[in-house]
Jmol script that loads the backbone (N, CA, C; Angstrom):
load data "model"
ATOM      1  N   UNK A   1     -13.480 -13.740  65.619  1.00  0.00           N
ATOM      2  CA  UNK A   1     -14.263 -12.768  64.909  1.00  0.00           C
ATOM      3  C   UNK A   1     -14.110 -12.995  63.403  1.00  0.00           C
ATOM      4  N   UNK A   2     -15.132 -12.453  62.927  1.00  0.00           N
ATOM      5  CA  UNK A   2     -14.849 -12.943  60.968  1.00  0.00           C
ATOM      6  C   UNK A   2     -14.116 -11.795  60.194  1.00  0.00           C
ATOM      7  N   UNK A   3     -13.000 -11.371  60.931  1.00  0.00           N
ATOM      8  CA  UNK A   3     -12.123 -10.389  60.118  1.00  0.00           C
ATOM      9  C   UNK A   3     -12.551 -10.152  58.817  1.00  0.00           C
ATOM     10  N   UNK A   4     -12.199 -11.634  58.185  1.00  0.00           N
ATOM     11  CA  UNK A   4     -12.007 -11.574  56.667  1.00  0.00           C
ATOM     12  C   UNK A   4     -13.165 -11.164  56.115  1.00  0.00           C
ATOM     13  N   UNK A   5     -14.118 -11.569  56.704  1.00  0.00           N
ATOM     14  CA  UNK A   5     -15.523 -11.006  56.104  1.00  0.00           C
ATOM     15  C   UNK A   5     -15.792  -9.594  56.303  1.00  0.00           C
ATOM     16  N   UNK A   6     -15.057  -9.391  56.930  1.00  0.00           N
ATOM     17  CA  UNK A   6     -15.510  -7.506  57.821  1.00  0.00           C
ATOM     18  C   UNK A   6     -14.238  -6.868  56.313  1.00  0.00           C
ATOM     19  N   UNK A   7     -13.209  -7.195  56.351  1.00  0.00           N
ATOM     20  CA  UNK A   7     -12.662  -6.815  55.268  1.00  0.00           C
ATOM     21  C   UNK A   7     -13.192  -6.633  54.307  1.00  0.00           C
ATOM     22  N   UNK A   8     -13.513  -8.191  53.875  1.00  0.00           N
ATOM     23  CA  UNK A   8     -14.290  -8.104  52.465  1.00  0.00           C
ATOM     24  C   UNK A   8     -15.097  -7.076  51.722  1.00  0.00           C
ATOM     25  N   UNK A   9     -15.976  -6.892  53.266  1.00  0.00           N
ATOM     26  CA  UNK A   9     -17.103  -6.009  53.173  1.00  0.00           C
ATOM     27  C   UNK A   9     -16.610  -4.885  53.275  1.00  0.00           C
ATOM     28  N   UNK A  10     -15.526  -4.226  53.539  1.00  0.00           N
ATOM     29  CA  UNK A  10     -15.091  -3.145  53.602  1.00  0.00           C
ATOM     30  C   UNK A  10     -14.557  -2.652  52.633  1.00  0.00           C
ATOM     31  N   UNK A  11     -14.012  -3.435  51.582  1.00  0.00           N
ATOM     32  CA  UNK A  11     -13.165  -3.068  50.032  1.00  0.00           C
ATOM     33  C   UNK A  11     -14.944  -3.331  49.020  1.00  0.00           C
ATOM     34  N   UNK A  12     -15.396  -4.161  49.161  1.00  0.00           N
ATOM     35  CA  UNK A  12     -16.931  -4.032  48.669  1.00  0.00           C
ATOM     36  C   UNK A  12     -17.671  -2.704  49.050  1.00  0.00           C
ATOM     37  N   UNK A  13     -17.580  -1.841  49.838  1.00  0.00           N
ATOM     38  CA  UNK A  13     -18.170  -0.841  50.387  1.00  0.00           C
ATOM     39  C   UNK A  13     -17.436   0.138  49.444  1.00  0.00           C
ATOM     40  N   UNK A  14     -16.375   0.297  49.798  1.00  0.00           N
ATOM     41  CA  UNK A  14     -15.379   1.053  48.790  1.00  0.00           C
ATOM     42  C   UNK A  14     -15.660   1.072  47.788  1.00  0.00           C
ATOM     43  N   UNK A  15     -16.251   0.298  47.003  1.00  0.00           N
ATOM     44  CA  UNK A  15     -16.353   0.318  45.466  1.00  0.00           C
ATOM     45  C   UNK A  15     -17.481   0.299  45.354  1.00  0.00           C
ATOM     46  N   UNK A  16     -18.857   0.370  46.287  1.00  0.00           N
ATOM     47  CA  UNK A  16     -19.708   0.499  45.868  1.00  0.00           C
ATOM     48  C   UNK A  16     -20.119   1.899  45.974  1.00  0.00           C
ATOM     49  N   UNK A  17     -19.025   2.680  46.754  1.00  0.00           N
ATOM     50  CA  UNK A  17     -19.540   4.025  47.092  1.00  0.00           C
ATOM     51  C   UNK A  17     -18.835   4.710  45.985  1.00  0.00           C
ATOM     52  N   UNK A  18     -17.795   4.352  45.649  1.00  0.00           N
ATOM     53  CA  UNK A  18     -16.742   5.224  44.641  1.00  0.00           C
ATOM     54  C   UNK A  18     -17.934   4.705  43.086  1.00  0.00           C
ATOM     55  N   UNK A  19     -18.696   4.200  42.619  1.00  0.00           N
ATOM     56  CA  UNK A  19     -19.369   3.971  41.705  1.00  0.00           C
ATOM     57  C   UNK A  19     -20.756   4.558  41.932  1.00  0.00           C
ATOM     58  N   UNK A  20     -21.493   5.211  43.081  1.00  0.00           N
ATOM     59  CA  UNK A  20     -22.567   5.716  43.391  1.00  0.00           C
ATOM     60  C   UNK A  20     -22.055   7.138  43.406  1.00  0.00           C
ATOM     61  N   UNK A  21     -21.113   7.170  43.655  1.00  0.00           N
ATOM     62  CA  UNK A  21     -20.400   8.734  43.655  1.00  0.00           C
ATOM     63  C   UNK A  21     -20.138   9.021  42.321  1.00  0.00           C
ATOM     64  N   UNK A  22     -19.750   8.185  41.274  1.00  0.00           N
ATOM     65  CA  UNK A  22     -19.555   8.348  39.937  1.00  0.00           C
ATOM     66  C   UNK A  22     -20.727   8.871  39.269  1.00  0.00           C
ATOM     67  N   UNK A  23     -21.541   7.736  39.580  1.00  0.00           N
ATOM     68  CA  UNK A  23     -22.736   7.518  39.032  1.00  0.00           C
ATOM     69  C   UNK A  23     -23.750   8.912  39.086  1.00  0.00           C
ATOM     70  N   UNK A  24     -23.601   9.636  40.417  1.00  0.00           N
ATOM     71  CA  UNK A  24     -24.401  10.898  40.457  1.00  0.00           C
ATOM     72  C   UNK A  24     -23.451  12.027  39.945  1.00  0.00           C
ATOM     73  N   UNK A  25     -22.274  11.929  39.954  1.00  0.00           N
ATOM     74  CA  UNK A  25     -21.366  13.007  39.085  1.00  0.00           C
ATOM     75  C   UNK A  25     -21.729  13.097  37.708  1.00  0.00           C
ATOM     76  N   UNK A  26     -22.080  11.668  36.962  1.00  0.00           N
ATOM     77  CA  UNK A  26     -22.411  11.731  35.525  1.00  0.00           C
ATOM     78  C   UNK A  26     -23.785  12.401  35.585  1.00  0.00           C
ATOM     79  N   UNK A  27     -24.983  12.127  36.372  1.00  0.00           N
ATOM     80  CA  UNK A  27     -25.976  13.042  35.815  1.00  0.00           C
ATOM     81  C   UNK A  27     -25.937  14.648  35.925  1.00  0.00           C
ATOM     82  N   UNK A  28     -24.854  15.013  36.567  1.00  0.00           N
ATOM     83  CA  UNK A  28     -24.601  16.843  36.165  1.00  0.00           C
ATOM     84  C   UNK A  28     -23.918  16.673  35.266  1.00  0.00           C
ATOM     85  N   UNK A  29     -23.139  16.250  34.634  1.00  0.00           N
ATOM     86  CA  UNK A  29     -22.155  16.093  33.189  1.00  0.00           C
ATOM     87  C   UNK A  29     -22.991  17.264  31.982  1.00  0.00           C
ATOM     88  N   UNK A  30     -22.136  17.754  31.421  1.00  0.00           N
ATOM     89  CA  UNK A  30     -22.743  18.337  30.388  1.00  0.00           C
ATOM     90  C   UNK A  30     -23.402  17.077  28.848  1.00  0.00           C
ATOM     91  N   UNK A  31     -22.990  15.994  28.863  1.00  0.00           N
ATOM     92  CA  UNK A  31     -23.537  14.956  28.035  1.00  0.00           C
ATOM     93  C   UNK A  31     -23.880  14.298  28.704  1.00  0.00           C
ATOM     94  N   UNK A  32     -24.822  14.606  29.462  1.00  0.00           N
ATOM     95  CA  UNK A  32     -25.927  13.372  30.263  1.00  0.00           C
ATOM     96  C   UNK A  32     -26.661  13.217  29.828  1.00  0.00           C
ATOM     97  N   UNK A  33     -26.788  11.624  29.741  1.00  0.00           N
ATOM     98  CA  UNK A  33     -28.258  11.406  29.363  1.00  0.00           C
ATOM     99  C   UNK A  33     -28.892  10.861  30.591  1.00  0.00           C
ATOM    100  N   UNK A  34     -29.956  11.779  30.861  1.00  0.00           N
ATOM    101  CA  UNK A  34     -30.557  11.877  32.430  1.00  0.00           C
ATOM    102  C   UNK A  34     -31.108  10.771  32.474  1.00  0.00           C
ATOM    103  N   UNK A  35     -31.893   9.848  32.054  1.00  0.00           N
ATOM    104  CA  UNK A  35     -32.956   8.705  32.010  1.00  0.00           C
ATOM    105  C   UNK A  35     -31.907   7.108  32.432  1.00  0.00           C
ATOM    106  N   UNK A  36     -30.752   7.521  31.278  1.00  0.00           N
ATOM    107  CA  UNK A  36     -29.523   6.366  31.929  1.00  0.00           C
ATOM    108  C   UNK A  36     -29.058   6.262  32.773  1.00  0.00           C
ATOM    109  N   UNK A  37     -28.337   7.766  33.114  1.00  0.00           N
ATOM    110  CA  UNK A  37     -27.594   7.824  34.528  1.00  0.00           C
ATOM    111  C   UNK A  37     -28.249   7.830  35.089  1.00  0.00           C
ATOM    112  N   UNK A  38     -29.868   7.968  35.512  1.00  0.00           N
ATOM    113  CA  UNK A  38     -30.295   7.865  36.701  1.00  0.00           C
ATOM    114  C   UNK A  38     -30.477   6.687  36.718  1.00  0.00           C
ATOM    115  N   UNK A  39     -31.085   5.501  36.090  1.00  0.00           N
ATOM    116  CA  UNK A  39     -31.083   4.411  36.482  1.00  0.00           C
ATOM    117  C   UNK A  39     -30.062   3.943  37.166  1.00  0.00           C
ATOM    118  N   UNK A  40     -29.003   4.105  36.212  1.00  0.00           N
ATOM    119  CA  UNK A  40     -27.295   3.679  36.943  1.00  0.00           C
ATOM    120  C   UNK A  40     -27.442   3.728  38.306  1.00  0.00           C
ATOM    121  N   UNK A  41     -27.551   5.450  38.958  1.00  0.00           N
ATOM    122  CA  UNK A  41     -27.496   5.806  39.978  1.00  0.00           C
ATOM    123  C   UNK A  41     -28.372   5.226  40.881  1.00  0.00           C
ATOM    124  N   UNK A  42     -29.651   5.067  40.571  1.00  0.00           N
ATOM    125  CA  UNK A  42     -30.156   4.209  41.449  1.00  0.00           C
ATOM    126  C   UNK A  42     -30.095   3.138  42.249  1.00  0.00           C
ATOM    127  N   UNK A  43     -29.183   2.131  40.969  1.00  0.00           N
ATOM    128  CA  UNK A  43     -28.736   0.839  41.188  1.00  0.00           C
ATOM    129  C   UNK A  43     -27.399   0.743  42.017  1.00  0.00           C
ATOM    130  N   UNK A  44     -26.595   2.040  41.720  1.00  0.00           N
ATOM    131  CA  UNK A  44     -25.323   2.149  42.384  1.00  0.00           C
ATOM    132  C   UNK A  44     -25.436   2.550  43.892  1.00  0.00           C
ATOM    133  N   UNK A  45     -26.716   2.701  44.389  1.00  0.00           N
ATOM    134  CA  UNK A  45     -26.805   3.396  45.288  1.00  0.00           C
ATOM    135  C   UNK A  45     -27.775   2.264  46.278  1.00  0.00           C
ATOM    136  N   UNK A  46     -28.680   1.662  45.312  1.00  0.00           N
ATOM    137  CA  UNK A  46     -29.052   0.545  45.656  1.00  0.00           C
ATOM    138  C   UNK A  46     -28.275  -0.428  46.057  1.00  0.00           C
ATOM    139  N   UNK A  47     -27.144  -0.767  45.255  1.00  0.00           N
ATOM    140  CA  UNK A  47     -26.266  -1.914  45.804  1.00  0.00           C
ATOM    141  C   UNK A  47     -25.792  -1.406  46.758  1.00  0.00           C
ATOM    142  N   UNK A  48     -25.054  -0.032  46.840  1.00  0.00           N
ATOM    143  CA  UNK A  48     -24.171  -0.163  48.254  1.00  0.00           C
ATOM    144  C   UNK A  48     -25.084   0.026  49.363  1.00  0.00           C
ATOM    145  N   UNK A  49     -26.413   0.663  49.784  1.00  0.00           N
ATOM    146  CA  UNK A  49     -27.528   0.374  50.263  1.00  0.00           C
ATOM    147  C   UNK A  49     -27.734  -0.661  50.976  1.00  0.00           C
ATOM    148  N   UNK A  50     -27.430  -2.016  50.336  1.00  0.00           N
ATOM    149  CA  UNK A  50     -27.780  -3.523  50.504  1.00  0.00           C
ATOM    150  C   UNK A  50     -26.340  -3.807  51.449  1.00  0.00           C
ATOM    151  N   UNK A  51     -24.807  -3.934  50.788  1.00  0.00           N
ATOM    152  CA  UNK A  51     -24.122  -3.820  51.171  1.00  0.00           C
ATOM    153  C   UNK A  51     -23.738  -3.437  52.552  1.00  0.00           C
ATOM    154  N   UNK A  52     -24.238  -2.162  53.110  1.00  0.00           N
ATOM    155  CA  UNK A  52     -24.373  -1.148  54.042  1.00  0.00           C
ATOM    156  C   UNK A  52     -25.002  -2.024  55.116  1.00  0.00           C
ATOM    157  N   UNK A  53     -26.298  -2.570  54.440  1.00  0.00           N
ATOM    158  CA  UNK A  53     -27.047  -3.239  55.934  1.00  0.00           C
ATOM    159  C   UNK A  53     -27.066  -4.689  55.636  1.00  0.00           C
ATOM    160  N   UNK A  54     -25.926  -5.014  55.035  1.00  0.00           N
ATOM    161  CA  UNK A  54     -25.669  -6.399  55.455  1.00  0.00           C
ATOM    162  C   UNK A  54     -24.461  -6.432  56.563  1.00  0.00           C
ATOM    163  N   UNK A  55     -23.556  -4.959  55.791  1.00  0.00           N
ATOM    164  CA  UNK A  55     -22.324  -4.858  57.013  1.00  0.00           C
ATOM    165  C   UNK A  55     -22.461  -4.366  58.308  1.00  0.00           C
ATOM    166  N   UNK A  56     -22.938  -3.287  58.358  1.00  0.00           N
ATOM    167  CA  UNK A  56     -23.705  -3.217  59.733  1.00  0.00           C
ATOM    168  C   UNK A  56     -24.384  -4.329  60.390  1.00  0.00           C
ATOM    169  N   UNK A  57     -25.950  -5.038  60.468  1.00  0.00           N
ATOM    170  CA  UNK A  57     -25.524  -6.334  61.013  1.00  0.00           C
ATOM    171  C   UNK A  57     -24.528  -7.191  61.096  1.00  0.00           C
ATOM    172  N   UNK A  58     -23.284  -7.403  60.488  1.00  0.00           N
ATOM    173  CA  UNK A  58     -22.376  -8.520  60.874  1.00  0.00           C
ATOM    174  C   UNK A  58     -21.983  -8.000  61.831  1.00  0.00           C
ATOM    175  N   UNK A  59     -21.487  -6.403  61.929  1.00  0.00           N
ATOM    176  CA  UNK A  59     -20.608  -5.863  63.027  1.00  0.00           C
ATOM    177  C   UNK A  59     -21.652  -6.155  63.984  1.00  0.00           C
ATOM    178  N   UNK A  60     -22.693  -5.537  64.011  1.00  0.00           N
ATOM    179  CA  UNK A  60     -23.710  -5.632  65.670  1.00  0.00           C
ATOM    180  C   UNK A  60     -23.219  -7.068  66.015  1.00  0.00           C
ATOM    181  N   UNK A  61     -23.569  -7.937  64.868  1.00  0.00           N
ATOM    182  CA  UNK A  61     -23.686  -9.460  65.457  1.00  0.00           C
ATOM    183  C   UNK A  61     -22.246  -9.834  66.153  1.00  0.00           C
ATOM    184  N   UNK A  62     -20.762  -9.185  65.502  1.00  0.00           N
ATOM    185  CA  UNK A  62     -19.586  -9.923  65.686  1.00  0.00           C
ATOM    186  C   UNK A  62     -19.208  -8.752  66.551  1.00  0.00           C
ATOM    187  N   UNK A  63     -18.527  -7.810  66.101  1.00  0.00           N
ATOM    188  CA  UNK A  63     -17.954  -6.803  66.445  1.00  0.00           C
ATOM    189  C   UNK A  63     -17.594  -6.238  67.978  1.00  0.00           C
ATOM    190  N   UNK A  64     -19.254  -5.352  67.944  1.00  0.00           N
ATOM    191  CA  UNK A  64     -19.461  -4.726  68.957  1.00  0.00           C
ATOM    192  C   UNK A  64     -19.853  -5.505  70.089  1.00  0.00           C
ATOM    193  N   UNK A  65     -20.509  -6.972  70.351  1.00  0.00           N
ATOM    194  CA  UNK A  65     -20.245  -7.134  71.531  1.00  0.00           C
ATOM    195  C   UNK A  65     -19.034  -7.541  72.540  1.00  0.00           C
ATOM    196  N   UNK A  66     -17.763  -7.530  71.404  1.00  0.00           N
ATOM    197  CA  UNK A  66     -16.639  -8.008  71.390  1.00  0.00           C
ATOM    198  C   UNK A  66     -16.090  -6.738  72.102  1.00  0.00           C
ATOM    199  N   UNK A  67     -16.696  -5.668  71.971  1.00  0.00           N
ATOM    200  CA  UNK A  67     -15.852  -4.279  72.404  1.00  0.00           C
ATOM    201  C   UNK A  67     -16.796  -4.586  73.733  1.00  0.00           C
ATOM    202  N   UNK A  68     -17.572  -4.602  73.993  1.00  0.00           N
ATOM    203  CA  UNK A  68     -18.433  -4.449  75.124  1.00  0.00           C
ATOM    204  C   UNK A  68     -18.303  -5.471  76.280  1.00  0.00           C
ATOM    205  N   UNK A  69     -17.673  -6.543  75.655  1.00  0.00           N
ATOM    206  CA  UNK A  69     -17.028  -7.648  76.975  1.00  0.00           C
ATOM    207  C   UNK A  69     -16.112  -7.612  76.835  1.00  0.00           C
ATOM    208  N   UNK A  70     -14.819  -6.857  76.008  1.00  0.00           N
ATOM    209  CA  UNK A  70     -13.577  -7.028  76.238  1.00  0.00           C
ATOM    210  C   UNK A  70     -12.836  -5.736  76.562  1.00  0.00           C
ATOM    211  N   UNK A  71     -13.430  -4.740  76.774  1.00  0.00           N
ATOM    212  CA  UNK A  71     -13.115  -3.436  76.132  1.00  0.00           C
ATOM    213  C   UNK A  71     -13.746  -2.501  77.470  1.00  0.00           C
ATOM    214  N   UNK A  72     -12.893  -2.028  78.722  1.00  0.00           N
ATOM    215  CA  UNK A  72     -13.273  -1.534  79.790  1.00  0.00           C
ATOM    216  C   UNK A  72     -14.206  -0.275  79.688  1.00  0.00           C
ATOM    217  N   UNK A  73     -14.927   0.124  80.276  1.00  0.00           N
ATOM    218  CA  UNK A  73     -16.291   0.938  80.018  1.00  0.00           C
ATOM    219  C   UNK A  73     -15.430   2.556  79.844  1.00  0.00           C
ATOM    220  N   UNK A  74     -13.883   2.984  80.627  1.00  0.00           N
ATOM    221  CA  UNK A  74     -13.656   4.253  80.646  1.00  0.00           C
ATOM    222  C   UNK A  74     -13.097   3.833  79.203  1.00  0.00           C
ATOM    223  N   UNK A  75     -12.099   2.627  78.888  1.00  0.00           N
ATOM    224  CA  UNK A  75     -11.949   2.897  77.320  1.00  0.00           C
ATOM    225  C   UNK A  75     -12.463   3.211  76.293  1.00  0.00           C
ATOM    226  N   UNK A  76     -13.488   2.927  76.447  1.00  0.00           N
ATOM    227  CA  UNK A  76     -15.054   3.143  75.566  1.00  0.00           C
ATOM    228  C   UNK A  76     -15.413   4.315  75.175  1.00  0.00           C
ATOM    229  N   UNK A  77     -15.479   5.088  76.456  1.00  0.00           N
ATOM    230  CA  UNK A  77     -16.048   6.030  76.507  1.00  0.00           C
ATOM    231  C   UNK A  77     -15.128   7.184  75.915  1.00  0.00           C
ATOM    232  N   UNK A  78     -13.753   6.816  76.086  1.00  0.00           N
ATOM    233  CA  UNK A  78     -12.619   7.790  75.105  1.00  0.00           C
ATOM    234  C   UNK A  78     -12.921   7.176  73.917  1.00  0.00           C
ATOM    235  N   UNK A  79     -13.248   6.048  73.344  1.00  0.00           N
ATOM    236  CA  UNK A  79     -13.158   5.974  72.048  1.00  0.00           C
ATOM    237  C   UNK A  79     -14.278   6.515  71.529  1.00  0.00           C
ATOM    238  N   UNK A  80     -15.631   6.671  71.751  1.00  0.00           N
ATOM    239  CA  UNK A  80     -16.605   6.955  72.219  1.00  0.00           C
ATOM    240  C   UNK A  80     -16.907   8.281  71.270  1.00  0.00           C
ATOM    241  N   UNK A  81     -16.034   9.364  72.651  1.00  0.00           N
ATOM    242  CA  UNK A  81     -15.734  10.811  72.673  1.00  0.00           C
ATOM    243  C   UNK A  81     -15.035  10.895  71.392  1.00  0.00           C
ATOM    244  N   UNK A  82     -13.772  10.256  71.166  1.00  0.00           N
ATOM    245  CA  UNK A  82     -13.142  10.297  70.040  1.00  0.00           C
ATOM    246  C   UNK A  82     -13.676  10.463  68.840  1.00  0.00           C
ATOM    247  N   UNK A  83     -14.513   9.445  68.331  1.00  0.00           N
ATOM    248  CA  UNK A  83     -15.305   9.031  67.085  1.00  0.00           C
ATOM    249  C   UNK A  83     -16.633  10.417  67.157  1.00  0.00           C
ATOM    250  N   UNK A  84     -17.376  10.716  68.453  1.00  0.00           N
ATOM    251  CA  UNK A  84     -18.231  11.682  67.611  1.00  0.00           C
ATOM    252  C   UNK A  84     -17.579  13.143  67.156  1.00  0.00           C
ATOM    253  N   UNK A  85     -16.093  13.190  67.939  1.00  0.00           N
ATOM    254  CA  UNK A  85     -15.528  14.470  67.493  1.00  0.00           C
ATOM    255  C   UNK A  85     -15.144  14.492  66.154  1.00  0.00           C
ATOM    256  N   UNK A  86     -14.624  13.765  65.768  1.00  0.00           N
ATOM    257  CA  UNK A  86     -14.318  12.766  64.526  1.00  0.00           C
ATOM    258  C   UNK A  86     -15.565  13.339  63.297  1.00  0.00           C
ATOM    259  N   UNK A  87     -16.470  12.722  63.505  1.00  0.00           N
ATOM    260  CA  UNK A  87     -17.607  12.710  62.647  1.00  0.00           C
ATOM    261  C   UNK A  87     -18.485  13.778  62.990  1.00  0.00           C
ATOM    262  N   UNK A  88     -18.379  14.633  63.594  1.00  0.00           N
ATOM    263  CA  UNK A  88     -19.291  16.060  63.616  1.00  0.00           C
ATOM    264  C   UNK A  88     -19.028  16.820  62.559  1.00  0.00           C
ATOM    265  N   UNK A  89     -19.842  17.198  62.108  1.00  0.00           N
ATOM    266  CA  UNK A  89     -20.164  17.709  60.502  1.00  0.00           C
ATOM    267  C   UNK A  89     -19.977  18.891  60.641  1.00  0.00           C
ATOM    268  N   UNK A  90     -19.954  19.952  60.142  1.00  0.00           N
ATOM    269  CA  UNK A  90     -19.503  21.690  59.915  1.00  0.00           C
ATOM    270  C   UNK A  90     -20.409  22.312  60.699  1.00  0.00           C
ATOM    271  N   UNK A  91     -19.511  22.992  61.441  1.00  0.00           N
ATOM    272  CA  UNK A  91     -20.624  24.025  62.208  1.00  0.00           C
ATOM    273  C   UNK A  91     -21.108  24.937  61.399  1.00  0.00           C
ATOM    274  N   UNK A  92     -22.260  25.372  61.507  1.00  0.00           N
ATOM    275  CA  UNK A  92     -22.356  26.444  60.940  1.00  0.00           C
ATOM    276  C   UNK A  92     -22.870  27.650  61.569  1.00  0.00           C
ATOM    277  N   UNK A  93     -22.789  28.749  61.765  1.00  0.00           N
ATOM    278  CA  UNK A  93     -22.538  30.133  62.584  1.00  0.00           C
ATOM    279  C   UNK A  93     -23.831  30.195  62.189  1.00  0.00           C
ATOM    280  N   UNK A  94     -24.524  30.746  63.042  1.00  0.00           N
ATOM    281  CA  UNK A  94     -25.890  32.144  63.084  1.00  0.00           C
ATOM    282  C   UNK A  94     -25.817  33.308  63.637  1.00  0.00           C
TER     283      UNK A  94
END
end "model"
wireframe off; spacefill off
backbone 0.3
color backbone group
């Protein structure tokens, strides 16, 4: 598998999000200049954008079929369960 590249792309992700996250913090700033930072932001958001769906295809391509022929179907399915409990976003009451 291309570890090193999945790494790579993973400390590249990191810094492209921690600079898109910057980047939209400066246009609420009380000395913003809105016309700059938004460009910034665009571009910061643009690159990790690009980033994003270059890393996602490598994983489809390397990754995941690696879990899917090596990786027994009940294991899966706990990791599965795991990850959407994981990533479920705030309930919110009505």
């Amino acid at each position: 598998m291309h570890l090193s590249e999945l790494a790579g792309q993973h400390e590249a992700l990191d810094t492209a999000l921690q600079a898109a996250g910057e980047s939209l913090a400066s246009l609420a700033g009380p000395a913003a200049n809105f016309a700059t930072d938004r460009v910034k932001a665009a571009s910061a958001l643009s690159t990790m954008a690009g980033l994003l769906a270059a890393h996602l295809t490598l994983e489809e391509r390397t990754a995941l079929p690696l879990f899917e022929s090596d990786m027994p179907a009940a294991d899966y399915k706990e990791l599965e369960t795991r990850a959407r409990k994981a990533t479920r976003g705030p309930r919110h009451s009505s």
